[in-house]
KEFI-503549 format. One record per residue: residue number from 0; chain; x, y negated, z of N, C-alpha, C, CB in turn. Coordinates in steps of 0.001 Angstrom, whole numbers, plus 500000, padded with zeros to 6 digits. Atoms other than C-alpha are relative to their C-alpha. Glycine has a CB too. Layout:
PT     k   c      n_x      n_y      n_z     ca_x     ca_y     ca_z      c_x      c_y      c_z     cb_x     cb_y     cb_z
PT   NUM   A        X        Y        Z        X        Y        Z        X        Y        Z        X        Y        Z
...
This chain:
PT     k   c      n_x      n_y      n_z     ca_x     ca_y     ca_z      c_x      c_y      c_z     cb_x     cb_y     cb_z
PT     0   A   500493   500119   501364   842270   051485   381511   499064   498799   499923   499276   501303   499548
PT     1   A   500971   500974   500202   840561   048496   380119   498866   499981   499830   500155   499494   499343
PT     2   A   500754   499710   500588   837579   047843   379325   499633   499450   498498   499328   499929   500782
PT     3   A   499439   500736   501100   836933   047650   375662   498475   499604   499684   501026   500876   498762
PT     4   A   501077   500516   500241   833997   045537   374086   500254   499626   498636   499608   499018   500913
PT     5   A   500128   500676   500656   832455   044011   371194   499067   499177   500045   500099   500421   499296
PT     6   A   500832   501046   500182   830591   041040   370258   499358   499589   498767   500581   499100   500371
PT     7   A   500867   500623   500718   827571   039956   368489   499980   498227   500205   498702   500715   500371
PT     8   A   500241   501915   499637   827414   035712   367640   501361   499641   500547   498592   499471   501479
PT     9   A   498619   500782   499002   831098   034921   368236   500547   498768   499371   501491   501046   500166
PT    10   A   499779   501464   500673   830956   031957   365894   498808   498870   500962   499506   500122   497934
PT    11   A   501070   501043   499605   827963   030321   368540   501067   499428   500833   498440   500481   500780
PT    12   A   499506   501036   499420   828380   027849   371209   500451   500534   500815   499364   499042   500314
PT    13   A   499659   499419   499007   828889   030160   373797   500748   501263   500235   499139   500033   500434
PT    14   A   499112   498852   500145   830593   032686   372730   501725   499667   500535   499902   500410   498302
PT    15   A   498959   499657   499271   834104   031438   373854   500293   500701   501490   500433   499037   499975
PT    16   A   499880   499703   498398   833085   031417   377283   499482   501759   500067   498718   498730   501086
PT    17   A   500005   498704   500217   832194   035039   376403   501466   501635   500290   499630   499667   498609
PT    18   A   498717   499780   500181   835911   035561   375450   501008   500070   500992   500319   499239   499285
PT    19   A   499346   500557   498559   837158   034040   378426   499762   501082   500748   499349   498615   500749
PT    20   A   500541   499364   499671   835406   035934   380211   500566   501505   499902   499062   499626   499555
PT    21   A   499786   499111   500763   836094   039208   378771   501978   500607   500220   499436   499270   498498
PT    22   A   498593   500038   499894   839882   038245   378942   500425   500162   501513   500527   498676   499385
PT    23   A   500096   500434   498236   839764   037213   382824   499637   501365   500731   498554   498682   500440
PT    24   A   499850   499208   499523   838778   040432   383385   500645   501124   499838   499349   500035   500158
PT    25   A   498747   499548   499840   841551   041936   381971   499436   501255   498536   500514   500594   501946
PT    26   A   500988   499293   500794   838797   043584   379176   501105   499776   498334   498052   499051   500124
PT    27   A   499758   500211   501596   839428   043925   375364   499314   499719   498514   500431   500879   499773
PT    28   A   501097   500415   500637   837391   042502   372485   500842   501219   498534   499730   497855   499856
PT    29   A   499926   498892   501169   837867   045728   369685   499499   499243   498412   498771   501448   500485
PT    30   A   500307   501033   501478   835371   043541   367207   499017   499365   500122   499738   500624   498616
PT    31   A   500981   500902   499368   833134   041137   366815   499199   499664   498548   500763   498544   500916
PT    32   A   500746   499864   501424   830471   040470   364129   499353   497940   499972   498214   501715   500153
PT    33   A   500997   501226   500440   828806   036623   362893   499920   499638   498500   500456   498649   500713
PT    34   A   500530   500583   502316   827372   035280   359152   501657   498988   500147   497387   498024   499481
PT    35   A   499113   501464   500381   829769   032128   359865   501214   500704   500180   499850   498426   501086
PT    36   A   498732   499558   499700   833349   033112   359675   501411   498752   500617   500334   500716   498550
PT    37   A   499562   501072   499898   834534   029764   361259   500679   500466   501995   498607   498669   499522
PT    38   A   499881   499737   498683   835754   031666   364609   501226   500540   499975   498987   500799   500611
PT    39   A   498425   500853   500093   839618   030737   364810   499885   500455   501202   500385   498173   499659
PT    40   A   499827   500022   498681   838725   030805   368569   500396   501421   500441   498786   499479   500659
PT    41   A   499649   498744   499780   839088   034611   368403   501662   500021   500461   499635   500820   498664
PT    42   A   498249   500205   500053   843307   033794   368057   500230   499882   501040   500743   498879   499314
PT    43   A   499879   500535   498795   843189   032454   371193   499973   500978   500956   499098   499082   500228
PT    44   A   500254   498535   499078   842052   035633   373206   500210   501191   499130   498360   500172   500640
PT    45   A   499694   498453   500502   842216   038822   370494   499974   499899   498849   499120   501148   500343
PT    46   A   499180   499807   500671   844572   038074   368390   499230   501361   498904   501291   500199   500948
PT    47   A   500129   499217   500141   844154   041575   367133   497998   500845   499732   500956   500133   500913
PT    48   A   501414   499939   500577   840149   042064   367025   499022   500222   498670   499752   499148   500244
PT    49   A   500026   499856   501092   838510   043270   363960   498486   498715   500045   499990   501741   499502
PT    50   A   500935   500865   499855   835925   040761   362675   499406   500775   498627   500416   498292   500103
PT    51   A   501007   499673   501114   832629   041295   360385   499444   498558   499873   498767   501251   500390
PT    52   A   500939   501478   500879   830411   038879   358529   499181   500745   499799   500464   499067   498496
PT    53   A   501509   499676   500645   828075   041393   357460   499677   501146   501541   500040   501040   497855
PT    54   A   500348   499131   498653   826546   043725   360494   499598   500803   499710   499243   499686   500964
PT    55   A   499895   498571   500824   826160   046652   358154   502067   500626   499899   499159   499487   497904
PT    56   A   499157   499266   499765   829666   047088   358529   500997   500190   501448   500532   499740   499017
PT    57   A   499652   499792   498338   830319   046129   361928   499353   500901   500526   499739   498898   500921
PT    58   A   500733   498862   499389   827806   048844   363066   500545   500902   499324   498520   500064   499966
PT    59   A   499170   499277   500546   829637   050797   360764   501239   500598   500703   500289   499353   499077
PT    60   A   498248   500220   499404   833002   050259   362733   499600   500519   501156   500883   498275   500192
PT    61   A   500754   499999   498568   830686   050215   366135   499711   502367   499929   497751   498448   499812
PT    62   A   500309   498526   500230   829443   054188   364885   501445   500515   500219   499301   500405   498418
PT    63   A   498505   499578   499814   833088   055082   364290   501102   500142   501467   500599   499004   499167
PT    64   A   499151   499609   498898   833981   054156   367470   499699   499601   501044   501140   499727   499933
PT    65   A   501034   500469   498847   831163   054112   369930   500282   500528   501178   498582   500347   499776
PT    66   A   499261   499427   498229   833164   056545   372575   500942   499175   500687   500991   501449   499965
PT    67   A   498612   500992   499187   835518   053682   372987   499410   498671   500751   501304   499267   498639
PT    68   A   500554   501406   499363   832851   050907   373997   499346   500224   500540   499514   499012   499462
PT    69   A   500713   499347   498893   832035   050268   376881   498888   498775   499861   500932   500259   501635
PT    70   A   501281   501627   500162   829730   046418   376392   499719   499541   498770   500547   498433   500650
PT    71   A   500195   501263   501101   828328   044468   373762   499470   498647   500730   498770   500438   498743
PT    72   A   500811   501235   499647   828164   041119   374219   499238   499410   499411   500497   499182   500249
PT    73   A   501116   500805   500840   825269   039324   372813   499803   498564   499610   498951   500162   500575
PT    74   A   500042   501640   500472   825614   035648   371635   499204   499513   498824   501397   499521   499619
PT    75   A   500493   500449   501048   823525   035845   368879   498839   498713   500226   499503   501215   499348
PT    76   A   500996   500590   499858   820582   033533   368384   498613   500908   500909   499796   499587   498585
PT    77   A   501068   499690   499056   817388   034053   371255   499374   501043   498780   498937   498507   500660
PT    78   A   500632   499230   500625   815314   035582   368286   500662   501294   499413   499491   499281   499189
PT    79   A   499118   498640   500349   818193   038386   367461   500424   500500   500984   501153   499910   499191
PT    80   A   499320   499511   499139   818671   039157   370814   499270   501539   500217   500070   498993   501189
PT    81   A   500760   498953   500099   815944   041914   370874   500331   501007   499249   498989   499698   499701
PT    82   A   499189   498755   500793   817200   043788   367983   501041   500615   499971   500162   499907   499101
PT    83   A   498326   499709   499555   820683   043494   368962   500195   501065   501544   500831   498135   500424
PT    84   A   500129   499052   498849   819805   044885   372551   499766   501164   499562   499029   499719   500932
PT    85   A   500008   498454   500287   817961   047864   371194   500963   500800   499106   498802   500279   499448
PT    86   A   498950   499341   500636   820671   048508   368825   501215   500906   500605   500508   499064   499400
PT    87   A   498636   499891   499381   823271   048713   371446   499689   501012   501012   500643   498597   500628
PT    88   A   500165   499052   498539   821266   050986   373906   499400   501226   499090   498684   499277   501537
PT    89   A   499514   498230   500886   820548   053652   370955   501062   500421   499714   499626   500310   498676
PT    90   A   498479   499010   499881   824262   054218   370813   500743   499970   501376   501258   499411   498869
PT    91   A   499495   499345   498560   824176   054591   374615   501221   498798   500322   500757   501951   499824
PT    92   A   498713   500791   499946   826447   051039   374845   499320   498984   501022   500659   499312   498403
PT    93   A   500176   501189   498907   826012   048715   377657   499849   498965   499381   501070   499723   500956
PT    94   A   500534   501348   500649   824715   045167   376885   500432   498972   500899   498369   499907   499803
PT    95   A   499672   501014   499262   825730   042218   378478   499273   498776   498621   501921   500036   500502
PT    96   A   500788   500957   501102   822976   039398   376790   499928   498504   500797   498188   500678   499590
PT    97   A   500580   501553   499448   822585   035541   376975   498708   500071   500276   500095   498759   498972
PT    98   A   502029   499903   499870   819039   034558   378159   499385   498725   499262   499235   499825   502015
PT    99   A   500685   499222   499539   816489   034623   377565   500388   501354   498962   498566   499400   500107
PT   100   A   499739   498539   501519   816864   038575   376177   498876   500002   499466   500303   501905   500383
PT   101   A   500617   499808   501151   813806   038550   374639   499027   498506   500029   499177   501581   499975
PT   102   A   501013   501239   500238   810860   036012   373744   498801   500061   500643   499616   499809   498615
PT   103   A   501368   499793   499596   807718   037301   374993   500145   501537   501003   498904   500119   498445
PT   104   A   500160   498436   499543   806663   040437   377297   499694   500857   500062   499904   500349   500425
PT   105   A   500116   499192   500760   805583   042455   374710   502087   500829   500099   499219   499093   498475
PT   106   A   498470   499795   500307   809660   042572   373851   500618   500690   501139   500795   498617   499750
PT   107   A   499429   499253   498433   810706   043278   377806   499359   500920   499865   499772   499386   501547
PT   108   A   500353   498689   499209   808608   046068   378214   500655   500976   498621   497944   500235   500494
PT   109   A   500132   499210   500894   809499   047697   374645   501607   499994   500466   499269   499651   498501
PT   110   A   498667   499769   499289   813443   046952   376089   499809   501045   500995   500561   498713   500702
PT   111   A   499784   499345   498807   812396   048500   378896   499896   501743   499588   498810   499409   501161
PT   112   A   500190   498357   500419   811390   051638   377336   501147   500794   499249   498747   500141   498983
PT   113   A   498963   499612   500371   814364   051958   375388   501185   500238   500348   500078   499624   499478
PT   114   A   499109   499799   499274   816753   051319   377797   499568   501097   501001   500392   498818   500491
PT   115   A   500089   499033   499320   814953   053984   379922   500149   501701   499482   498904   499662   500494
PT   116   A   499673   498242   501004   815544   056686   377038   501687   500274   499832   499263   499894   497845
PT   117   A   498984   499788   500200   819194   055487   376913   501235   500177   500971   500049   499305   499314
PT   118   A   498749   499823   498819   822791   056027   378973   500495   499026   500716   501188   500446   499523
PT   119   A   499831   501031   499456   823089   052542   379255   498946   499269   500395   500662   499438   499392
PT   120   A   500435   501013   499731   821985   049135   380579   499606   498786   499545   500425   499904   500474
PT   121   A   500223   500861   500487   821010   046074   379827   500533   499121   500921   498873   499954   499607
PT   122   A   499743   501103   499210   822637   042968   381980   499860   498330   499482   501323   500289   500387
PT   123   A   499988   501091   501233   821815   039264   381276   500420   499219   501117   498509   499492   498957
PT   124   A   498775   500935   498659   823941   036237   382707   498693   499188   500369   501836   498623   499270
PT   125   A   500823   501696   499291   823137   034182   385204   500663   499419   500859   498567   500037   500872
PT   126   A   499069   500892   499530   825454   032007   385557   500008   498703   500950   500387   499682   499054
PT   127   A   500947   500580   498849   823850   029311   387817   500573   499859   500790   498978   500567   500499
PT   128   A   500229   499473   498732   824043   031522   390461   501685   500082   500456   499039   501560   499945
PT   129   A   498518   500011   499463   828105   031225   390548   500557   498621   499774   500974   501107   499240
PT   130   A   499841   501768   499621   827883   027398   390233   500745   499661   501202   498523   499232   500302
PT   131   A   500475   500769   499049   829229   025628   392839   499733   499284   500906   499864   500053   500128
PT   132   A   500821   501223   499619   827313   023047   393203   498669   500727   500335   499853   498777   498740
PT   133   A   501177   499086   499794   824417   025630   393275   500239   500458   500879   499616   500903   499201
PT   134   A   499503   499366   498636   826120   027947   395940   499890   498819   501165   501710   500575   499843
PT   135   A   499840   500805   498575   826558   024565   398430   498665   499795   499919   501020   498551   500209
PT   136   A   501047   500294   499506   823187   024041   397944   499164   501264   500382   499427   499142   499161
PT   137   A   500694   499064   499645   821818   027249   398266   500291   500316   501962   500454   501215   498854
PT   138   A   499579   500171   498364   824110   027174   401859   498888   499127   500965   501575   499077   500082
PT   139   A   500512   501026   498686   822537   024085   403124   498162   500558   499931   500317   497688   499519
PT   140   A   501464   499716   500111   818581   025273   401903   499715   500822   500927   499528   500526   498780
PT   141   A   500212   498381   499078   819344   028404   404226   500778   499413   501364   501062   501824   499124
PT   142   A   499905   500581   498825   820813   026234   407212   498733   498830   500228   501464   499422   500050
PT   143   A   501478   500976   499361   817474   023649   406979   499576   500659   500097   499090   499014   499502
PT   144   A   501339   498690   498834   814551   024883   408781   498632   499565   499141   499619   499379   502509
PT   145   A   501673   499976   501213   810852   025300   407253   500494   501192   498821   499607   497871   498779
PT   146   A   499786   499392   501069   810051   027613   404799   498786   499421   498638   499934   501585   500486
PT   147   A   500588   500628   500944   807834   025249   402482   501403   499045   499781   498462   499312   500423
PT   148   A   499218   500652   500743   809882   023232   399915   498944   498857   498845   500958   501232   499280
PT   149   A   501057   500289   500486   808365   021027   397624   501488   499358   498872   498603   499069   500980
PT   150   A   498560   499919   500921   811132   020546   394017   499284   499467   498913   500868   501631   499651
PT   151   A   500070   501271   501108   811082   017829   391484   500796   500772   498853   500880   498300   500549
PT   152   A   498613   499819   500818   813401   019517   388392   499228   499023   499054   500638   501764   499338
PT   153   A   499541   500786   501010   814176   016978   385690   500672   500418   499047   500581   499188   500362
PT   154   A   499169   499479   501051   815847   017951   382476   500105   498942   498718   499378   501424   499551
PT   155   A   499506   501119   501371   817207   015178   380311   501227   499923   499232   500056   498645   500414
PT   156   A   498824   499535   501120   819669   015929   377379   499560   499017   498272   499796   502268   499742
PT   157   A   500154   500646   501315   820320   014310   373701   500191   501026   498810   501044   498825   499876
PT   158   A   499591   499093   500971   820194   016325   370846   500129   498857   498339   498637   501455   500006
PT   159   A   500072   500615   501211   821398   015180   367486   499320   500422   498876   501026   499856   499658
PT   160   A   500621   499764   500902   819501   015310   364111   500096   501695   499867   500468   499119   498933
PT   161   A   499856   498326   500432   821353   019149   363708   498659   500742   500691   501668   500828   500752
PT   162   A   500671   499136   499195   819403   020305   366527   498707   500432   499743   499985   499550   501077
PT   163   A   501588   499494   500005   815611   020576   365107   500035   500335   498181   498543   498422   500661
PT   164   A   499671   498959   501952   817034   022278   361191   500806   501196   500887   501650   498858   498152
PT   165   A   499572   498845   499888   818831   024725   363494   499152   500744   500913   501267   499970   500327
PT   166   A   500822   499177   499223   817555   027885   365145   499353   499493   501395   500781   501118   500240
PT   167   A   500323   500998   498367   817420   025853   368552   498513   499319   499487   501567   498289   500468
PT   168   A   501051   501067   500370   814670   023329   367151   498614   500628   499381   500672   498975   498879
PT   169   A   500990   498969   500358   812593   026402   366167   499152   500853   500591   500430   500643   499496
PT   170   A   500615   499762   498908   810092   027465   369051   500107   501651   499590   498484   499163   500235
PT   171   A   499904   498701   500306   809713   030525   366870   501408   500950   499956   499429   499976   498839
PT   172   A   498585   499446   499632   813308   031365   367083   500119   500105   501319   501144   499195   499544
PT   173   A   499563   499928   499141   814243   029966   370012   499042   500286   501424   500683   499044   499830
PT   174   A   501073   499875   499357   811405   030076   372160   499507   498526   500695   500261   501117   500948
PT   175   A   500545   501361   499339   811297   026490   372922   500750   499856   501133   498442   499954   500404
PT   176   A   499588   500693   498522   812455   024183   375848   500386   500898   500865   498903   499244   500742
PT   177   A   500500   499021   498961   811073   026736   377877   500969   500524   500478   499147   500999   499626
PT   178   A   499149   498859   499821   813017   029590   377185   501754   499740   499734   499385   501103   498951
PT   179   A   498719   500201   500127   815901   028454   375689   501109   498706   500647   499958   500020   498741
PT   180   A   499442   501006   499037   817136   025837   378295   499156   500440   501186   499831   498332   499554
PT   181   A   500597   500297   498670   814162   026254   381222   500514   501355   500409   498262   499639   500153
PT   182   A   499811   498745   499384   815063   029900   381637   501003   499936   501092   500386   500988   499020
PT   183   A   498410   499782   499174   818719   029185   383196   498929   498739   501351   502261   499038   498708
PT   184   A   500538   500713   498756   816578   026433   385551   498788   501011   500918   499235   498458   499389
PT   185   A   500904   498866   499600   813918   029230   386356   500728   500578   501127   499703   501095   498834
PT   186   A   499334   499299   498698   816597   031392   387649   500248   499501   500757   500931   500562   500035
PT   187   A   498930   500741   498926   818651   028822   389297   498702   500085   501734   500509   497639   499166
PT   188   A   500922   500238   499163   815279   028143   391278   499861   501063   500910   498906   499710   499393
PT   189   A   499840   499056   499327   814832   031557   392178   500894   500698   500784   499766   500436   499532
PT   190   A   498897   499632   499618   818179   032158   393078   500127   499009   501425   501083   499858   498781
PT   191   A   499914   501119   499280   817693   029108   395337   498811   500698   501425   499470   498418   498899
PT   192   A   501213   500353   498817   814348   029514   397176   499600   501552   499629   498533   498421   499694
């Protein structure tokens, strides 16, 4: 038996690789909810998938037929990821979230409490860590000798005009640099050393 899922944010940037994903493991996308209805890319993997625009009736659909799901995936924007998590672990539904899942650690611990009242989990990618270019280096860090390191990271990218009118360019949304790009270098680090 498959496993069957839905998705929050399947009109973002990352949501195909969601799909992919999802497909690759042989999974099923049931429905999927975003404002923008510009997600064609669905055709490509589930055909068949019910789609929302409004998330009063995708939770609608989600109630109806919450014994059949087993994940939500989370693609929404950083600042909807919090509400979307606790949504998904009061109907006892597994989470699978982009990072960062929340903004601050007020938010983690109030996740934490909710996911400890509910049947499910919470999982957030970290993709990084199946790089690899990350894996060969994590090899050779653990064949050199010493256990002091001393790590330069750099992060240089272009963003066009869109990028500081959309949620990204919004510290209060997104959480900034930080979170919404340094997080995936955070882990990598940790995953490293």
């Amino acid at each position: 038996m498959s496993l069957k899922f839905v998705m929050i944010g399947v009109g973002g940037y990352i949501a195909p690789r969601h799909l992919k994903a999802i497909k690759d493991v042989g999974g099923e996308l049931i429905a999927a909810v975003d404002p923008n209805d510009s997600v064609g890319i669905i055709d490509s993997y589930f055909p068949d998938s019910e789609f929302f625009t409004e998330f009063e009736k995708f939770d609608a659909f989600v109630s109806a037929n919450v014994e059949q799901i087993d994940y939500v995936a989370i693609c929404s924007p950083n600042y909807l990821h919090k509400p979307h998590i606790a949504w998904a672990l009061r109907k006892d539904i597994n989470v699978i979230c982009e990072k960062p899942l929340v903004l601050d650690v007020e938010s983690l611990d109030e996740i934490e409490r909710i996911e400890s009242k509910s049947k499910a989990s919470v999982y957030s990618i970290l993709q990084l860590r199946l790089h690899d270019d990350i894996l060969g280096l994590k090899e050779e860090i653990e064949r050199s000798s010493g256990d002091r390191r001393e790590v330069e990271l750099t992060y240089i990218t272009s963003r066009g005009k869109w990028y500081d009118v959309s949620w990204k360019g919004d510290d209060r949304k997104s959480g900034g640099v930080v979170l919404n790009i340094g997080i995936h270098f955070f882990d990598m680090l940790s995953f490293l050393f």
